[in-house]
N, C-alpha and C positions, 0 to 999 in steps of 0.2 A: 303693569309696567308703563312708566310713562312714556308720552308720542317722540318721535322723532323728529327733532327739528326741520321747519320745510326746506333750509339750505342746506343740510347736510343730507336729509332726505332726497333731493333734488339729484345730488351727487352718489349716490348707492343704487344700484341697481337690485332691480324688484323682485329679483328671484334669494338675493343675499339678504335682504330688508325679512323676507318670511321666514328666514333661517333661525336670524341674530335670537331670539326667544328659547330655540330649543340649543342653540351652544350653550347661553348662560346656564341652563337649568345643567347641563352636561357638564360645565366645569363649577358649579355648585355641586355638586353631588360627588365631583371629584374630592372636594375639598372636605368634606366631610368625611368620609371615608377616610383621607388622610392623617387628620386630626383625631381621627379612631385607630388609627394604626399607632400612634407616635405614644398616644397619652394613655393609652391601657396595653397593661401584660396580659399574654397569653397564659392560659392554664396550665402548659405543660412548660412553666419555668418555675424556679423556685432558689431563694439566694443559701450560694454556700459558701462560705467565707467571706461575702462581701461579695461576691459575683453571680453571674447569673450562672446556674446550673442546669440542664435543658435535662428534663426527666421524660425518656422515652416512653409511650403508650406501649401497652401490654402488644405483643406483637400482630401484627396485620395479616404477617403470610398465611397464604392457603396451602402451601408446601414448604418442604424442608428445603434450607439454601445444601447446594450440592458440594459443600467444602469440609475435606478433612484433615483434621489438624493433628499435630502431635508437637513435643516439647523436646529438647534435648539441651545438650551441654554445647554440642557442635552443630555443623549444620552436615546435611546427608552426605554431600561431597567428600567427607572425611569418615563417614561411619565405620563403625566395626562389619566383618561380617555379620555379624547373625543381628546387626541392628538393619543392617540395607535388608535382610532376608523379610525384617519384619516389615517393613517399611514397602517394599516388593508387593508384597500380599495385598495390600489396600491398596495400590495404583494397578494393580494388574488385575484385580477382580472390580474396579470404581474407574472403570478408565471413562467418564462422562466426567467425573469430579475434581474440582480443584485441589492438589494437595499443598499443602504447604506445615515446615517446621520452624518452629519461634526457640530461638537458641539463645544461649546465655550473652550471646554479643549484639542482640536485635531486639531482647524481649523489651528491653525499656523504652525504643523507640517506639514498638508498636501500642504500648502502652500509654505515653505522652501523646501519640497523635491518637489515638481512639478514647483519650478519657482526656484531652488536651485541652483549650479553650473553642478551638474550630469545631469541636463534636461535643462530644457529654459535657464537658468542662468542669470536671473534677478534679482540681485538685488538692485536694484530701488523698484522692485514689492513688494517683500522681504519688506523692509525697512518703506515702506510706509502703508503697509498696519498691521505692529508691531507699529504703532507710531500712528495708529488711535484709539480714546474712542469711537467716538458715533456707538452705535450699529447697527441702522440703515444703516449706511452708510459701516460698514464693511457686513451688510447680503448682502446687494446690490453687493459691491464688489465682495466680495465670491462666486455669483452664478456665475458672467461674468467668473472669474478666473476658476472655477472648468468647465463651458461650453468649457472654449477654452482648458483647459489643457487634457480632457477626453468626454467630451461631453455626449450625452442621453438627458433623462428628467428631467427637473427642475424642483421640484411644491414647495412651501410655505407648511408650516406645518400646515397650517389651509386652505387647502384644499383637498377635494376630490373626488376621483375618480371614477367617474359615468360610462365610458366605458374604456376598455383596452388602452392602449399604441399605438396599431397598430392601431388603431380607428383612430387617430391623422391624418394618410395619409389615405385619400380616395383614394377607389379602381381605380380608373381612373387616379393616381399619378407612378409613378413609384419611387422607392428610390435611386435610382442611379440619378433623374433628382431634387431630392430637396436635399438642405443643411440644411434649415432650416424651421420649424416650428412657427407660432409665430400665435396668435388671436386680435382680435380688443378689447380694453376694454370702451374708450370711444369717443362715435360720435357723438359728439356735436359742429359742426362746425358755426352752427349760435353764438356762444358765443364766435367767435377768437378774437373779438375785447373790448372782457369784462376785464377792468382793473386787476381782480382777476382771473375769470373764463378762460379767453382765453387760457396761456400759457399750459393750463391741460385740452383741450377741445378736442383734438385730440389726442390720442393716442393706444399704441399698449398695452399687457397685458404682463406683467413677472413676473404675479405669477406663471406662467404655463408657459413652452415654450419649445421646442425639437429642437436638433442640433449635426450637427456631427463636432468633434474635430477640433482645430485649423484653425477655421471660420477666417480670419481677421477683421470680426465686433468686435468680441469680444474680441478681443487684443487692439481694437481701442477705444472701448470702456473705457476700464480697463485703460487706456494710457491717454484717455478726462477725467476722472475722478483724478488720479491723479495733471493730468496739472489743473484743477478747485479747486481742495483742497488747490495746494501751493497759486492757486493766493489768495481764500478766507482768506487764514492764511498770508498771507503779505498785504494784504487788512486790515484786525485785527488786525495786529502787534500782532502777538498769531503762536506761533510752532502750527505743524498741530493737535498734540493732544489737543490742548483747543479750536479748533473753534470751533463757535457758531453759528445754523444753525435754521431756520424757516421751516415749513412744506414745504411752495414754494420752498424752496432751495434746499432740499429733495429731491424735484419730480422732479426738475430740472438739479439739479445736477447730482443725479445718480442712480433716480427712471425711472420711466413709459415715462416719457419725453424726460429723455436723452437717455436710450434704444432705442424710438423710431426716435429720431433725427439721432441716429447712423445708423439705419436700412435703414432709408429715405437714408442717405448719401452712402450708400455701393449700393441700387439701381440707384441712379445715376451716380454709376462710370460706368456700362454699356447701350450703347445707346438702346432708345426705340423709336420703331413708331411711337409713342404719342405724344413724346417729354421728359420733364420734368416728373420725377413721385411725386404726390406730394400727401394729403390727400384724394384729391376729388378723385384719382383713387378708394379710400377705402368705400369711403361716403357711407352709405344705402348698403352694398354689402350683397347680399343676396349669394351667390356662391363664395366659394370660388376660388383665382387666386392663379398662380407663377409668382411672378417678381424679375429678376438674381436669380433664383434658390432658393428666398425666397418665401414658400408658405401661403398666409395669409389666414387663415379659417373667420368667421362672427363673429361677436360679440357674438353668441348661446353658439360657440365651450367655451371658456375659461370663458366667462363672464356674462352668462344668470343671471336671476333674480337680479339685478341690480335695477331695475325699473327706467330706463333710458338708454337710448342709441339703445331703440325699442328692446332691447335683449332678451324677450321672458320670457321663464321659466325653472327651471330645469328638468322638466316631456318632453322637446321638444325632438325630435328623434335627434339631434344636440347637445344635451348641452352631453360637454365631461367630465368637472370637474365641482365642487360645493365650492364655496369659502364661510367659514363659518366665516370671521373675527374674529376670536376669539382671536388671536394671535396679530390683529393688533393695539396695545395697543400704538406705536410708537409713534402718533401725542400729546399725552401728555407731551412730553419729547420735541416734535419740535410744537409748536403750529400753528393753522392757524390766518390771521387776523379773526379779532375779532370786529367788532364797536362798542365805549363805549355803543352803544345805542339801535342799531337792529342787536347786537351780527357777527354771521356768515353766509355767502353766500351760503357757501357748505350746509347749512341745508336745501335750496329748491331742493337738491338732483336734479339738471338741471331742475325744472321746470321752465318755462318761464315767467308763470304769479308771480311766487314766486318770481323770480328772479329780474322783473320789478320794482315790488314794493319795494324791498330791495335798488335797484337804486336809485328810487326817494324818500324813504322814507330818505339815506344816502343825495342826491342832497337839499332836505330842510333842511336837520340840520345845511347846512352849511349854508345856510341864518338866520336861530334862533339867535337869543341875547342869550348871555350866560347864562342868566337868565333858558331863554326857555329849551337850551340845557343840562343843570345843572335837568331840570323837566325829561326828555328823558330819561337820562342817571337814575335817581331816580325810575321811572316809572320801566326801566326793571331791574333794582337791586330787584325792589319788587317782579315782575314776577319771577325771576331766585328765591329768596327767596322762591315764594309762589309753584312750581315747586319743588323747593329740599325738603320743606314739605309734596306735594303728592308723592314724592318719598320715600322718608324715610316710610312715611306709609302703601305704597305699601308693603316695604321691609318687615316692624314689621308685616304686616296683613301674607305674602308671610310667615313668620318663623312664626308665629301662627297656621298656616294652616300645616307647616310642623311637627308643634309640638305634632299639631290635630291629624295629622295622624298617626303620630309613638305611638300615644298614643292608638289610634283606633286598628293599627297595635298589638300593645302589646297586648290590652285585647282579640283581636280575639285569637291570641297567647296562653293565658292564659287559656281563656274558650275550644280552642282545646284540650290544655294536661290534664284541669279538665275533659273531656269528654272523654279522653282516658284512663284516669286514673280509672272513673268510670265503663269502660266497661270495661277492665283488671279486674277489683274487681269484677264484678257481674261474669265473666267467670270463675275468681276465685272459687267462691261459689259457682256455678252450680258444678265444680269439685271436689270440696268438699263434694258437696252430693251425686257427683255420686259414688266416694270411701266410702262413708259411707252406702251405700247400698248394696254393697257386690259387686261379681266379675260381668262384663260386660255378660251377657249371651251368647251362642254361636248367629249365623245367624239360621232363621226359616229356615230350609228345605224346608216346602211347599211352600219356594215363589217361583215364577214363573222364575223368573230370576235365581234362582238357585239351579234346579230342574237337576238333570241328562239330557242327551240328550239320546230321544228313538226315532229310525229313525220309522215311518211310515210303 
């Protein structure tokens, strides 16, 4: 570096003159660094529409964030009863945890600001997920999005919660070695090749399920569900807000099935001694495993009393939640097949011999003459008929009974305040005579109780 002039040198004192060498080098190094900030991207960006898209790292935590979420139409303040009962169960048994519900009048905000430009900066996500109607397919969405943007507990508003939170990992887990959470919901693998039943014979449970933030299942997911919408709506010739979707399509699309098609797929991005992971690893699993730092509990944990898939009951020292269906009103809006004639599959609820018959009873109708088939089809219109009449009478007997009792209710009612009213009146009276009698007289002195004390 060159000398410093002696007149300027002259003027600077000697202790600032031995500095000046190590500032420059200090705002040299500055400058460098800066010109390395400005003119190169980081690795975890990447353009999505022409924007920068910030692509989260596989998540960091050592623990599960302590938040539980759930979805509804409304928010708690207005719940039904037996929705606040459910809702009750997970803050009274997690009272360490944050709860909160994302309702039909908030999901999109939370949405727009967690996939917005300020954080992930998706929108595609954004976009697609404002441009969908059927409700279903947005709850579904919703839980991947809110798992990967924040992560915790997920449950369905029509269920609950039998053991705590932490209950989720057993003691023999450490949480620094799982990312995620997930239960078996259905294990029926002898029906993989049932035209209806198979593609829903295996899978995992997302009514329930725990995860720590920015999983990349769950981005992948949210990502497959998308890419399955535009093609069904170009399939359609139908924008994505009017497709029209079947129960099967539901579950496939971006239910239970395709949750658990994603989960299969993310265990075998990493290799295994086994080989391939596939269901049978799950099959009958009475103990639960970790596979890539996914840990799968037994069908008890998430989805006991089923009455199928061997799952037990809700009284089992295992079962974690209790799924009360009440909420799941969906399939009316997305139907299942139906045959004109021996109606639904799904009503032999997996049984075998139920399921058999429905086979072959379907396998003869298509040998019938239409004549025959025209009788079939006759036959159970009268049954579903003669059905909706024992129903309906149930109902009228069922508000009879209710009317019975409010009535019952009432007179017990009635005949109490007539009984209290007569005993108020009769104590009346007695008071009455006692004032009519003159003044109360003093206490006897010679009773024993209230005699002087004379010590012995």
């Amino acid at each position: 570096m060159g000398a410093i002039p002696a007149a300027l040198r002259n003027r600077i004192p000697t202790q600032l003159r031995r500095t000046v060498p190590l500032y420059l080098f200090c705002i040299t190094l500055f400058v460098i660094v800066l010109y390395a900030n400005i003119f190169s991207l980081p690795d975890s960006t990447s353009s999505v529409l022409g924007r920068t898209s910030k692509v989260l790292p596989a998540s960091s935590h050592t623990t599960f964030p302590r938040k539980i979420w759930q979805t509804w139409k409304i928010d708690p303040y207005s719940f039904e009863q037996r929705d606040s009962n459910t809702a009750r169960s997970w803050t009274s048994k997690n009272p360490g945890y944050r709860y909160e519900v994302l309702t039909d009048y908030n999901d999109m905000s939370y949405v727009e600001y967690h996939y917005g430009p300020e954080r992930l900066n998706r929108p595609d996500i954004v976009g697609m997920y404002r441009s969908i109607n059927l409700t279903i397919i947005k709850a579904d969405l919703l839980r991947y999005m809110i798992m990967y943007a924040e992560g915790g507990v997920y449950a369905d508003i029509d269920v609950e919660a039998l053991k705590p939170a932490s209950r989720f990992l057993p003691a023999r887990y450490k949480q620094s070695e799982v990312d995620m959470v997930i239960g078996v919901e259905i294990d029926q693998p002898e029906f993989r090749d049932h035209p209806i039943l198979g593609p829903k014979s295996m899978s995992f449970c997302q009514w329930t399920f725990m995860c720590k933030p920015h999983l990349p299942v769950m981005l992948r997911l949210v990502e497959n569900i998308m890419a399955w919408l535009s093609d069904k709506a170009a399939k359609q010739g139908v924008p994505i807000s009017d497709v029209a979707l079947d129960f099967d399509e539901v579950i496939l699309g971006t239910g239970p099935s395709a949750f658990t098609a994603a989960v299969l797929v993310e265990m075998n991005k990493h290799p295994h001694s086994g080989g391939k992971i596939t269901w049978d690893s799950f099959h009958g699993m009475d103990e639960s495993r970790v596979i890539s730092r996914v840990l799968v509990l037994n069908v008890e944990a998430f989805a006991a009393g089923q009455g199928h898939s061997d799952s037990g009951n809700h009284n089992a020292r295992g079962a974690l939640v209790k799924h009360h269906y009440h909420a799941s009103n969906w399939p009316s809006k997305h139907p299942r097949f139906a045959h004109p004639a021996f109606g639904e599959v799904e009503r032999c609820n997996w049984d075998a011999e139920c399921v058999r018959k429905w086979d072959e009873d379907v396998a003869a109708y298509k040998t019938m003459s239409t004549e025959e088939q025209q009788k079939k089809i006759s036959q159970r219109k009268t049954e579903q008929l003669r059905q909706l009449d024992a129903a309906r009478k149930l109902q009228e007997q069922a508000a009879q009974l209710e009317q019975l009792g409010l009535a019952v209710k009432k007179a017990e009612e009635e005949e109490s305040k007539r009984q209290f009213e007569e005993e108020a009146r009769r104590m009346a009276e007695r008071h009455q005579e006692t004032i009519s009698e003159g003044p109360i007289p003093p206490p006897l002195l010679h009773h024993p109780l209230l005699l002087p004390y004379r010590p012995k």
